[in-house]
N, CA, C and O of each residue as an XYZ file, in Angstrom:
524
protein
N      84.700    127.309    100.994
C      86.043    126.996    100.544
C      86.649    125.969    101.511
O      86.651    126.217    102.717
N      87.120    124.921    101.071
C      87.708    123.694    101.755
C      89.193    124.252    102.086
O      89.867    125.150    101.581
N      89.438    123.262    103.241
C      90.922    124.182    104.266
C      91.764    123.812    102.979
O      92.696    124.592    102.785
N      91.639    122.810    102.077
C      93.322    122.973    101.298
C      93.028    123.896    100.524
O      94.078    124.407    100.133
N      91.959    124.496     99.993
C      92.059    125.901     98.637
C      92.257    126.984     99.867
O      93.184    127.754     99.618
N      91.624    127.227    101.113
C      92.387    128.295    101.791
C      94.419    127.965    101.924
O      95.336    128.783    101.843
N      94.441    127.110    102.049
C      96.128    127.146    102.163
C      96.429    127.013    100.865
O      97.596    127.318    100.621
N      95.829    126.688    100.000
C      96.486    127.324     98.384
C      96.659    128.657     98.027
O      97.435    129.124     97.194
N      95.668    129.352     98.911
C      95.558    130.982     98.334
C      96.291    131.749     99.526
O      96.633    132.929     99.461
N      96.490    130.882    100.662
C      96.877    131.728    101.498
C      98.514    132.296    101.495
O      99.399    131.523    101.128
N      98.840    133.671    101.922
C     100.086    134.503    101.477
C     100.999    133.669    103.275
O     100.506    133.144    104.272
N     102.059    133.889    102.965
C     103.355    133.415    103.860
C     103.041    133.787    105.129
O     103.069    132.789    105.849
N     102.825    134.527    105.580
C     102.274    135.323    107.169
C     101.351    134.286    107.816
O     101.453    133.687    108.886
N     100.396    134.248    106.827
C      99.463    132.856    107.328
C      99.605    131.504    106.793
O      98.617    130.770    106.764
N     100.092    131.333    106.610
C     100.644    129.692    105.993
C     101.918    129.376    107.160
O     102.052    128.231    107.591
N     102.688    130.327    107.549
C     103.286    130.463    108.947
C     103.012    130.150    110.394
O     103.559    129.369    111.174
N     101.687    131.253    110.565
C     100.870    131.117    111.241
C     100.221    129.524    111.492
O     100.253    128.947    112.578
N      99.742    129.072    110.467
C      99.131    127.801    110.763
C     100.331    126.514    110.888
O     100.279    125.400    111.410
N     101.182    127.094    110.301
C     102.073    125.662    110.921
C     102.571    125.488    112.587
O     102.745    124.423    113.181
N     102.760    127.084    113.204
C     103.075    127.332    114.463
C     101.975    126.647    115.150
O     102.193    125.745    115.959
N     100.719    127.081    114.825
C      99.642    126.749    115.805
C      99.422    125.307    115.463
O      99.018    124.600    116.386
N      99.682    124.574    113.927
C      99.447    122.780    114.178
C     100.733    122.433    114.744
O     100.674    121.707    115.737
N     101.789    122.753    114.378
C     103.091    122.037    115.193
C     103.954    122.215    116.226
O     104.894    121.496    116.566
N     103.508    123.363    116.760
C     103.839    124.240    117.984
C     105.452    124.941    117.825
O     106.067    125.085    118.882
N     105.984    125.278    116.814
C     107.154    125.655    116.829
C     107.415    126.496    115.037
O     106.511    126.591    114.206
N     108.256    126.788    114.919
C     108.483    127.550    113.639
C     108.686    126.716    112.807
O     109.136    125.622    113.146
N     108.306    127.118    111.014
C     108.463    126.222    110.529
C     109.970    126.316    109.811
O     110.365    127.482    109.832
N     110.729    125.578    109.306
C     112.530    125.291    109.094
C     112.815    126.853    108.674
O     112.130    127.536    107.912
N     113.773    127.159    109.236
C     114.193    127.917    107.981
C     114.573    127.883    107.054
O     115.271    126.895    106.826
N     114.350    129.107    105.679
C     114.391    129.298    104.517
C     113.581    128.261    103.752
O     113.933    128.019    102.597
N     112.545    127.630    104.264
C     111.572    126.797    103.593
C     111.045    127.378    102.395
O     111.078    128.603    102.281
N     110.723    126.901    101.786
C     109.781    127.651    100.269
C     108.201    127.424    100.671
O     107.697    126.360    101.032
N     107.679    128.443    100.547
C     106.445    128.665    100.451
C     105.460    127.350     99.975
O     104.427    127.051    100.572
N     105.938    126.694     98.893
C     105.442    125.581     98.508
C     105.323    124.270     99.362
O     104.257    123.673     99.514
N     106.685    123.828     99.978
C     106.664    123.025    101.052
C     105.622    123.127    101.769
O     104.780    122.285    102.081
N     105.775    124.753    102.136
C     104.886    124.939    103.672
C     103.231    124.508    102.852
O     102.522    123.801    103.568
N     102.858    124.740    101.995
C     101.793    124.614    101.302
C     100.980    122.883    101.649
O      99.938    122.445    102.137
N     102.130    122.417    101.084
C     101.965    121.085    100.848
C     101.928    120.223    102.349
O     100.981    119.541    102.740
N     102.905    120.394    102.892
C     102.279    119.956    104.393
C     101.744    120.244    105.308
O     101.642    119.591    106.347
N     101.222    121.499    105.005
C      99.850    121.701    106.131
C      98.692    121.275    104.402
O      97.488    121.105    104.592
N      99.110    121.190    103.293
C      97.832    120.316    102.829
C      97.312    118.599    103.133
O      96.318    117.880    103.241
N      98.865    118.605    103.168
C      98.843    116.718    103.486
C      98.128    116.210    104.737
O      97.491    115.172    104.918
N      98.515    117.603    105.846
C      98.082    117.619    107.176
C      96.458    117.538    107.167
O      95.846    116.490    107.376
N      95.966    118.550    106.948
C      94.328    119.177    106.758
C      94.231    117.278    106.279
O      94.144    116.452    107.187
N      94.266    116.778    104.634
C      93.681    115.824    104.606
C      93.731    114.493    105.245
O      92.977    113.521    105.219
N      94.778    114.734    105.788
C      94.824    113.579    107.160
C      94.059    113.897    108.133
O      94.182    113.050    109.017
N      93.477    114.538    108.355
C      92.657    115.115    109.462
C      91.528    114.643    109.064
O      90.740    113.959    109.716
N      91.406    115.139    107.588
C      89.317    115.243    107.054
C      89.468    113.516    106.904
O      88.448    112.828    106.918
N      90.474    113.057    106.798
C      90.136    111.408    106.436
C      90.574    110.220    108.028
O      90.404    109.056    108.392
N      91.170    111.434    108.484
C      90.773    110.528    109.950
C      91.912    109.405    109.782
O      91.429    108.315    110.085
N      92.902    109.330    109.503
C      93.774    108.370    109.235
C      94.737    108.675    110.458
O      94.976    107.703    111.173
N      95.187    109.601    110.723
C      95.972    109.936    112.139
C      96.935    109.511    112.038
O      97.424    108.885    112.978
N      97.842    109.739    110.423
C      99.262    109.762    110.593
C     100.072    110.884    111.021
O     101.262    110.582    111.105
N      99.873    111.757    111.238
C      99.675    113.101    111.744
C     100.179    113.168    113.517
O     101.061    113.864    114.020
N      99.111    112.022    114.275
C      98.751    112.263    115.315
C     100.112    111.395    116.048
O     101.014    110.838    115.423
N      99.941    111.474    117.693
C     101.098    110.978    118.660
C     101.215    109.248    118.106
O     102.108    108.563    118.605
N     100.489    108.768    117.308
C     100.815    107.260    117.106
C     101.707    107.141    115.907
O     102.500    106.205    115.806
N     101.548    108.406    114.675
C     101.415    108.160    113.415
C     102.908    108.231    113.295
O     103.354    107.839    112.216
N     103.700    108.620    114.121
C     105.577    108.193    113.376
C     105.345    106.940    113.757
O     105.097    106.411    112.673
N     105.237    105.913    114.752
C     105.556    104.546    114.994
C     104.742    103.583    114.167
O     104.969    102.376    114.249
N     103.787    104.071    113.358
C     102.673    103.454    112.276
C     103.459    103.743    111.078
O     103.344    102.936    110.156
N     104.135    104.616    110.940
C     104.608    104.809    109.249
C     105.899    104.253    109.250
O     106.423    103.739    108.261
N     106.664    104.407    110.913
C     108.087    103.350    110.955
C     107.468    101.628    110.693
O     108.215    100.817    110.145
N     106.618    101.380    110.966
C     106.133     99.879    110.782
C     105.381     99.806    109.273
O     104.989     98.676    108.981
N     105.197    100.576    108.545
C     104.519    100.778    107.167
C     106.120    100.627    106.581
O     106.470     99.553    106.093
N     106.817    101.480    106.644
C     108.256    101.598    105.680
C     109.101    100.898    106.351
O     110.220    101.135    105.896
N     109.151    100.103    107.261
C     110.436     98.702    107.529
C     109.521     97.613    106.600
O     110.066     96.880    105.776
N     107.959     97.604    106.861
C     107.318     96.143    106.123
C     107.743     96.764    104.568
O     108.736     96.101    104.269
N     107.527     97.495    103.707
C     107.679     97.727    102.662
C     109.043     98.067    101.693
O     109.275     97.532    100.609
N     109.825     99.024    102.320
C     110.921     99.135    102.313
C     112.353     97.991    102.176
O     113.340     98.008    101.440
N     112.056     97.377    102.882
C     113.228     96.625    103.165
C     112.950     94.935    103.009
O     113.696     93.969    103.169
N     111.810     95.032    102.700
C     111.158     93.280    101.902
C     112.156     92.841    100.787
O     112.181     93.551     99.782
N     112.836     91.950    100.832
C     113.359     91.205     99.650
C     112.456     91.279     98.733
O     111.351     91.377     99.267
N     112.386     91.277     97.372
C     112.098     90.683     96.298
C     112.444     89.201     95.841
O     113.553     88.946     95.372
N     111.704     88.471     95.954
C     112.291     86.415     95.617
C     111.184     85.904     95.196
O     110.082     85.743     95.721
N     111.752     85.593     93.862
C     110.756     84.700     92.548
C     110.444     83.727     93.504
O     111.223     83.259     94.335
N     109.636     83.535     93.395
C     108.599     81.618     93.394
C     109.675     81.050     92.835
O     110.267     81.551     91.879
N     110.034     79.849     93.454
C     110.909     78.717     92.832
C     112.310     78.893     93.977
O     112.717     77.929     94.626
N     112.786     79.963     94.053
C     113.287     80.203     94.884
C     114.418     79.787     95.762
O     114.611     80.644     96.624
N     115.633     78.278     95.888
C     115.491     77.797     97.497
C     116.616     78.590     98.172
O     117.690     78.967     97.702
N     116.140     78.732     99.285
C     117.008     79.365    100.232
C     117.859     78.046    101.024
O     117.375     76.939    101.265
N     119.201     78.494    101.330
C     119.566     77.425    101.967
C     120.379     78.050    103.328
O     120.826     79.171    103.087
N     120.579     77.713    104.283
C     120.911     77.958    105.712
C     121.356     77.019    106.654
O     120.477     76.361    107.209
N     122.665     76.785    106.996
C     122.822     75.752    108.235
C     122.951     77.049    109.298
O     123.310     78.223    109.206
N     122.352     75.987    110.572
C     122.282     76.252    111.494
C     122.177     75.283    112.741
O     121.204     74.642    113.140
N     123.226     75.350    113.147
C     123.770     74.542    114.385
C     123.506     73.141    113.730
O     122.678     72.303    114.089
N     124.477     73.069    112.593
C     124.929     71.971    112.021
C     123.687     71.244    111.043
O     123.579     70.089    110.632
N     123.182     71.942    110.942
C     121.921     71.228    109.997
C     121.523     72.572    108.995
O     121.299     73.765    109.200
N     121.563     71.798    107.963
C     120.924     72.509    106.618
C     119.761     72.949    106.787
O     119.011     72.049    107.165
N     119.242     73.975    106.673
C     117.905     74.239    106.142
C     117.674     74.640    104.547
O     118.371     75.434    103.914
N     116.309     73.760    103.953
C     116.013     74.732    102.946
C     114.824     75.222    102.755
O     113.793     74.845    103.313
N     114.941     76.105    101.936
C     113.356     76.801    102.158
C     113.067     77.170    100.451
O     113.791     77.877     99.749
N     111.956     76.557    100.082
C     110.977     77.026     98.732
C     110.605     78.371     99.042
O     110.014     78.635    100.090
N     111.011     79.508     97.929
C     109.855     80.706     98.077
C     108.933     80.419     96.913
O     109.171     80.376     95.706
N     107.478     80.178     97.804
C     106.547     80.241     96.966
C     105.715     81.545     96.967
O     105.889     82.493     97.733
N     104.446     81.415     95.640
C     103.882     82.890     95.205
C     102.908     83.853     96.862
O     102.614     85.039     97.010
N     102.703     82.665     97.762
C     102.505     83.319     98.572
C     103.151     82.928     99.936
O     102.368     82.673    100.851
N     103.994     82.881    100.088
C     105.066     82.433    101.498
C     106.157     81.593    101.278
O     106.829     81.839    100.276
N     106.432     80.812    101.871
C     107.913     79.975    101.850
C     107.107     79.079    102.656
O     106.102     79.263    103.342
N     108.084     77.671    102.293
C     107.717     76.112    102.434
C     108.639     75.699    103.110
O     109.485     75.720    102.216
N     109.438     75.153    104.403
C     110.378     74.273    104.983
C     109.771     73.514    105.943
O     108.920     73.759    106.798
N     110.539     72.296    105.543
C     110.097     70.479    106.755
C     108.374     70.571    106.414
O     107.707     70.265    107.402
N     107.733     70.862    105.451
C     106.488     70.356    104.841
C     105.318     71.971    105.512
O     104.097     72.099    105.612
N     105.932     72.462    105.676
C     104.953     73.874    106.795
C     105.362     74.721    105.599
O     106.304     74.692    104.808
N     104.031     75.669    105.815
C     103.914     77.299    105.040
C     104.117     78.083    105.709
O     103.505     77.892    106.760
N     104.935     79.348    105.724
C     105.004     80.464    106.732
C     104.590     81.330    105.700
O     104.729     81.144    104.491
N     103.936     82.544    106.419
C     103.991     83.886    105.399
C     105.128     84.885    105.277
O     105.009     85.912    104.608
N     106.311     84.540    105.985
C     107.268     85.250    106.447
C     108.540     84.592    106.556
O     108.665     83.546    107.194
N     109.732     85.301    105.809
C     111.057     84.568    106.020
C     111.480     84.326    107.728
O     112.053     83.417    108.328
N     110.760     85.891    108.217
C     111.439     85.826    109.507
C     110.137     84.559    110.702
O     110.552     84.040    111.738
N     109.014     84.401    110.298
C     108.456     83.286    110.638
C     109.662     82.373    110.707
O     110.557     82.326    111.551
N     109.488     81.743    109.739
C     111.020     80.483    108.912
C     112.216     80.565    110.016
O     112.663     79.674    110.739
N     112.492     81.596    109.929
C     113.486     81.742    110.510
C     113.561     81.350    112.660
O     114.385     80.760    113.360
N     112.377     81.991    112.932
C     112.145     81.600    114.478
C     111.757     80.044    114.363
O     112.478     79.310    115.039
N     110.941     79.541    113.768
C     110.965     77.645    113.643
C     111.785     77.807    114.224
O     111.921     77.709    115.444
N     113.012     78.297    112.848
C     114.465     77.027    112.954
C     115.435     77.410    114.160
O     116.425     76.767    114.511
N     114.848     78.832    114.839
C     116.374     79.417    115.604
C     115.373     79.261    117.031
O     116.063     79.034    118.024
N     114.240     79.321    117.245
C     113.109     79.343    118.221
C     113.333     80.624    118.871
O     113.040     80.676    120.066
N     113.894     81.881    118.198
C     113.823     83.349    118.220
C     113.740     83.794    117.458
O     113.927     83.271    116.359
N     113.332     85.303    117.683
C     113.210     86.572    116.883
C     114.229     86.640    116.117
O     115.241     86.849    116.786
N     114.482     86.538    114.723
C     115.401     86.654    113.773
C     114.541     87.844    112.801
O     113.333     88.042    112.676
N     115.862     88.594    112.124
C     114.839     89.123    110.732
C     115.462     87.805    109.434
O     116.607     87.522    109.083
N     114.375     87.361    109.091
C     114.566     86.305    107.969
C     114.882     86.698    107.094
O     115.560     85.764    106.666
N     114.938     87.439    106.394
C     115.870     88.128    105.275
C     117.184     88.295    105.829
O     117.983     87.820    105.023
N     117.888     88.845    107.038
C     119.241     88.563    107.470
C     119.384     87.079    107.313
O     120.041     86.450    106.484
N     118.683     86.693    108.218
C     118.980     84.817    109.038
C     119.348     84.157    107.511
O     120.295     83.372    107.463
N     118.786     84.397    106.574
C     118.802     83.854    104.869
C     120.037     84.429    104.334
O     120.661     83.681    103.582
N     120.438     85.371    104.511
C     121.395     86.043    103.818
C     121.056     86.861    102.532
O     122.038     87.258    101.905
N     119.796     87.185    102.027
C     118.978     87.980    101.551
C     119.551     89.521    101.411
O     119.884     90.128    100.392
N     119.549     90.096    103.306
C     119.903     91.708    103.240
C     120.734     91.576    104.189
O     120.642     90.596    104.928
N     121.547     92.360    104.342
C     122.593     92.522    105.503
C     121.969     93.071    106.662
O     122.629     93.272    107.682
């Protein structure tokens, strides 16, 4: 029997049990049985697949998974962005795979954006895109 059909069948006492001993502390109170189910299942298969979101790296890997995904503009091809900065216009083509300004491809608004500022900008702010 594979560890997720034991934590499918297993009763509250031990489904308890195993969250104390993977997470070192109790699990929330008044949780539902199901929860607890489901993340020591999610857990176990992060383990058998070795992915180690789970592990001491895996919050600062899933904060860099959900800022890249999360918070990406959506912008058709065709696109132009326009921006002054320190008295000069910028514009920028979004094309199907990056953005085009002064004849250069970036893969990234916030690329675009350090060119023109020669710092760390988020290019979706620097554009006016997201707040």
């Amino acid at each position: 029997m594979s560890v997720v059909e034991q934590i499918l069948q297993a009763d509250r006492a031990t489904l308890v049990e195993r969250w104390r001993s993977l997470f070192d502390r109790e699990p929330p109170a008044h949780v539902q049985v199901n929860l607890i189910r489901r993340v020591l299942s999610w857990h176990a298969q992060d383990q058998m697949l070795d992915n180690d979101w789970c592990g001491p790296k895996g919050a600062a890997r899933l904060k860099r998974v959900l800022r890249s995904t999360a918070s990406a503009p959506v912008l058709a091809p065709g696109t132009r962005l326009l921006r002054e900065w320190q008295g000069v216009t910028h514009e920028v083509l979004v094309l199907p795979q990056g953005f085009a300004h002064q004849g250069q491809t970036y893969k990234s608004l916030s690329a675009v954006a350090k060119a023109i500022t020669g710092t760390h900008w988020s290019g979706p702010v620097f554009f006016g895109v997201r707040r």
